[in-house]
C-alpha positions as CSV (number, residue, x, y, z in Angstrom):
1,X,0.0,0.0,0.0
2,X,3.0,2.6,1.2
3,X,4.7,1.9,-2.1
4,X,1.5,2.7,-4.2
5,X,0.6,5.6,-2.6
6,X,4.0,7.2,-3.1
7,X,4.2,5.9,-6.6
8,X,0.8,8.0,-7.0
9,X,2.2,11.6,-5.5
10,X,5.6,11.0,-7.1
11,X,3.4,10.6,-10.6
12,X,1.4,13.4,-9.6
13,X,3.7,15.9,-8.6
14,X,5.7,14.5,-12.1
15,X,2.5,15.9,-13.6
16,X,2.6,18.9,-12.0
17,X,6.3,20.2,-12.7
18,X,5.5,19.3,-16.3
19,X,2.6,21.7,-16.2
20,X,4.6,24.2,-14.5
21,X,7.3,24.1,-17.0
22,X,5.0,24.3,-19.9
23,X,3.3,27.5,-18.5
24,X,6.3,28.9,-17.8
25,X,7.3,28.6,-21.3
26,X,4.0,29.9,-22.4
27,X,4.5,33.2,-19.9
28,X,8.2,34.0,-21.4
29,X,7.2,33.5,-25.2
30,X,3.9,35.8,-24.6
31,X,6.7,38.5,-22.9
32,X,8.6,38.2,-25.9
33,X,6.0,38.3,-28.3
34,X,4.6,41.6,-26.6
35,X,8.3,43.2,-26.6
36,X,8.8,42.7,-30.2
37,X,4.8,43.8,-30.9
38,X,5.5,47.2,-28.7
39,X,9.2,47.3,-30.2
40,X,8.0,47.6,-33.7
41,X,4.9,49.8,-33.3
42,X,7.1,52.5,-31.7
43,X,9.5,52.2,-34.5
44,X,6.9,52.3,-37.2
45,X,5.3,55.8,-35.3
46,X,8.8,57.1,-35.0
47,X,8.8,56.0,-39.0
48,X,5.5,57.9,-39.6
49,X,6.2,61.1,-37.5
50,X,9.7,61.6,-39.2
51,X,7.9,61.2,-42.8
52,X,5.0,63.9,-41.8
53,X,8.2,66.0,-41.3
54,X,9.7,65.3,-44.4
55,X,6.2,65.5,-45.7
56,X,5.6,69.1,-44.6
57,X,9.3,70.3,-46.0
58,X,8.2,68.8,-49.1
59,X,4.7,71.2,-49.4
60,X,6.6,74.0,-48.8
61,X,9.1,73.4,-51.0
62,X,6.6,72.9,-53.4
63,X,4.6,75.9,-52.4
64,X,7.8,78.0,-53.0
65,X,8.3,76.6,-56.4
66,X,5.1,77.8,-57.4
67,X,5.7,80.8,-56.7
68,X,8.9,81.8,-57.7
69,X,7.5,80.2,-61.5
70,X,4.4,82.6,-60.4
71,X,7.6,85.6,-60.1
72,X,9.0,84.6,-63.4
73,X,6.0,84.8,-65.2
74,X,5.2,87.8,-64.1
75,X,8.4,89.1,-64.9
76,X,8.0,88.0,-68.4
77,X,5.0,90.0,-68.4
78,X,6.3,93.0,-67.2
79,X,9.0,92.6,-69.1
80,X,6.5,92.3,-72.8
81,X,4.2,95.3,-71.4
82,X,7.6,97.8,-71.3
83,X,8.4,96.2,-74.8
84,X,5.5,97.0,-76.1
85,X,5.1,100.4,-74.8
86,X,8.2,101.8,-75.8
87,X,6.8,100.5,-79.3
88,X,3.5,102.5,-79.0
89,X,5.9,105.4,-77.5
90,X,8.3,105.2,-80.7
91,X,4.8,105.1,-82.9
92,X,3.4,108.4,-81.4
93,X,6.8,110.0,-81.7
94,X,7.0,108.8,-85.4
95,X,3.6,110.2,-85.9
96,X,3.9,113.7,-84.4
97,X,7.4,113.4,-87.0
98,X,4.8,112.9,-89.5
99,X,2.4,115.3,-88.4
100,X,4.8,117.7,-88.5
101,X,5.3,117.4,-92.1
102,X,1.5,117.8,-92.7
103,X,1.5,121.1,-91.6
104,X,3.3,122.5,-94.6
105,X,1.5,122.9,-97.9
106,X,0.9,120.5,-100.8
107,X,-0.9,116.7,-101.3
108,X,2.1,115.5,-100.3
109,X,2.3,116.7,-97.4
110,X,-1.3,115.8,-96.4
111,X,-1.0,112.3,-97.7
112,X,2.6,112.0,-95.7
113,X,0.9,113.1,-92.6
114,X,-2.5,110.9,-92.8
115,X,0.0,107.8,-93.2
116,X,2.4,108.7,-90.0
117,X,-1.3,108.8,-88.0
118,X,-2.8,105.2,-90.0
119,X,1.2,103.5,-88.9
120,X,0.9,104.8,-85.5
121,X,-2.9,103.7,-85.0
122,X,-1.7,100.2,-86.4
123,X,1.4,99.6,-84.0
124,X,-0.2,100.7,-80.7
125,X,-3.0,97.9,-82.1
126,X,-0.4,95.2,-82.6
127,X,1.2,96.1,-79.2
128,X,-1.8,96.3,-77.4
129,X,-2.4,93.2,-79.2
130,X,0.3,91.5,-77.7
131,X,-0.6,92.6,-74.0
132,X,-3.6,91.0,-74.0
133,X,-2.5,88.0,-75.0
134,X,0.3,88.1,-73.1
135,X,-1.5,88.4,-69.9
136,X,-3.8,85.5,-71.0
137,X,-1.2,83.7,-72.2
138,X,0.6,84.3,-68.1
139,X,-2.9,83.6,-66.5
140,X,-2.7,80.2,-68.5
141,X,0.9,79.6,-67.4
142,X,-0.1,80.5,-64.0
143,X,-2.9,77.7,-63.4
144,X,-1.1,75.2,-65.4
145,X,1.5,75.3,-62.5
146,X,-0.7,75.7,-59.7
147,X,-2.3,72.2,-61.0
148,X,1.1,70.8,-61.2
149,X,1.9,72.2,-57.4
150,X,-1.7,71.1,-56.2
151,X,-1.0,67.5,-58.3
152,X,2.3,67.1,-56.5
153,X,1.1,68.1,-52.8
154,X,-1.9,65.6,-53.1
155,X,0.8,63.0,-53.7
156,X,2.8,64.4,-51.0
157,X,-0.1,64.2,-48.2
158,X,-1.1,60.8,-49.9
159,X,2.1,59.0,-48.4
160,X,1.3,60.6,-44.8
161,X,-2.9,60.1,-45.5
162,X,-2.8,57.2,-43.3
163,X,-0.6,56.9,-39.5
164,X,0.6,53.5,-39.4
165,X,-2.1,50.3,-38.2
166,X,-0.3,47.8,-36.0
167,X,-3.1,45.2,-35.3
168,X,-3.7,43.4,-32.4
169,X,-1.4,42.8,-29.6
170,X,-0.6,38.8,-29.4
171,X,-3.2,37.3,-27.3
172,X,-2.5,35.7,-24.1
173,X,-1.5,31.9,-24.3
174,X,-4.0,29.3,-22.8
175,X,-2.2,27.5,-19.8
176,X,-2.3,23.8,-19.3
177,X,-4.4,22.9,-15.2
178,X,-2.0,20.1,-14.7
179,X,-3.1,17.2,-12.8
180,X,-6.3,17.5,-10.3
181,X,-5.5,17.0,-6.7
182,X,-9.1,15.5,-6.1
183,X,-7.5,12.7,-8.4
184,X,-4.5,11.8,-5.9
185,X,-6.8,12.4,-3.0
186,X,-9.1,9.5,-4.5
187,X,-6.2,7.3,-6.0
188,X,-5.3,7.1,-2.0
189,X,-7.9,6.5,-0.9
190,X,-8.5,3.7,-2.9
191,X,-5.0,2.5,-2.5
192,X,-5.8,2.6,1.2
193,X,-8.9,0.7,1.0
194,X,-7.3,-2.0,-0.8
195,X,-4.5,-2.4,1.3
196,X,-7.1,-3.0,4.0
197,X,-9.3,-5.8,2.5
198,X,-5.8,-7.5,1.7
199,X,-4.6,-7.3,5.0
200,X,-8.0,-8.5,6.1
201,X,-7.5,-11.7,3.6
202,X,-4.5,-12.9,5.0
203,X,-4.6,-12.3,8.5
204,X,-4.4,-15.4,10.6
205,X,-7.4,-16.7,12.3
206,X,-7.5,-16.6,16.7
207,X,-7.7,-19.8,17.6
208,X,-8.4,-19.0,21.1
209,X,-12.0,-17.5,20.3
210,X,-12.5,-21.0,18.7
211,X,-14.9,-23.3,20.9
212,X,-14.3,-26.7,21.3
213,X,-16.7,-29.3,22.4
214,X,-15.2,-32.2,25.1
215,X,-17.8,-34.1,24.2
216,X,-17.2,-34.7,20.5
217,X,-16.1,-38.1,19.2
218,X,-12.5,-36.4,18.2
219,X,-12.3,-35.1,22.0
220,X,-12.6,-38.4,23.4
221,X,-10.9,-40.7,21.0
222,X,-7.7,-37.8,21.8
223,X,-8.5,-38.8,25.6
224,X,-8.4,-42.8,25.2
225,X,-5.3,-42.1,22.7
226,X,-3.7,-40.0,25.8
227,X,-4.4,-42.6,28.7
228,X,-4.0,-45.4,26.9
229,X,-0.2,-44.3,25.8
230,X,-0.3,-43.3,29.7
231,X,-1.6,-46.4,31.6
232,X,-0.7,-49.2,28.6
């Protein structure tokens, strides 16, 4: 019986350890698992923030570059409009030149003079011509690149659109109960309850609470036996 039972608790506590073990195990890969899952989400933020930066340089770089095409447009402009008015400028001086001639006497002179006025009228035409195109022709060039800068700055805010999305967090492993000890207590028990029916089965039997009857046939044949060997 003694070396069942501890055959039992040495299997049970076997049992146990093994469990222990196992959730041990469990516990220090679900640490890991969470130190790598926290590791990388703080690098992948640290990732995001740093490109938002780079992201917000990158508008106003573009932003600027608008502008300074804006500038040389503009410039371009300016610079056609003071073309074109030094051309109406040298047309009015050519036709006061002319004008000047008309004043004397003669067709000739009259016909000279009408022309100078018909040149004039014609060049400031073609230069004012030209300035009206020319600022449709920069208003053109001027949404054309803002297009381009608005294209460019939606592709910009397109890479930063969305902060990073690290899922869920590893779950928590399932641990193994081990052995119950309501199991060992009854394994005992019946270990002990069989060592007492065997005892019971091969205890010897008390021979003093056994009766005997003088009287019986083997009682006095043992008696006639005993004086006869006695008194011959």
């Amino acid at each position: 019986m003694g070396i069942s039972a501890a055959g039992q608790i040495a299997s049970h506590q076997a049992q146990v350890g093994a469990a222990r073990d196992a959730n041990n195990a469990k516990v220090k890969n679900f640490h890991r698992q969470n130190q790598e899952y926290k590791v990388t989400a703080n690098l992948d933020n640290v990732k995001y923030l740093n490109d938002v930066i780079d992201q917000d340089q990158d508008q106003d770089r573009t932003y600027q570059a608008m502008l300074d095409q804006w500038s040389d447009t503009d410039a371009q402009l300016k610079q056609l409009f003071a073309t074109q008015d030094f051309a109406m400028e040298d047309a009015i001086i050519e036709m006061h030149e002319g004008s000047y001639a008309g004043t004397q006497t003669g067709a000739t002179a009259a016909r000279l003079a009408g022309k100078s006025a018909m040149e004039a009228g014609r060049k400031k035409a073609r230069a004012i011509h030209s300035k009206m195109f020319a600022v449709d022709e920069s208003n053109r060039a001027k949404e054309k690149t803002h297009r381009a800068a608005k294209h460019d700055s939606n592709v910009l805010f397109r890479d930063v659109a969305f902060a990073p999305v690290h899922g869920f967090a590893p779950a928590a492993p399932t641990m193994e109960a081990g052995p119950s000890k309501a199991g060992l207590i009854l394994g005992l028990a019946g270990t002990a309850v069989g060592g007492f029916k065997d005892a019971g089965a091969f205890k010897a039997p008390n021979v003093m609470k056994t009766p005997v009857n003088p009287y019986s046939s083997t009682s006095l044949g043992t008696s006639r036996t005993s004086w006869s060997a006695m008194y011959g």
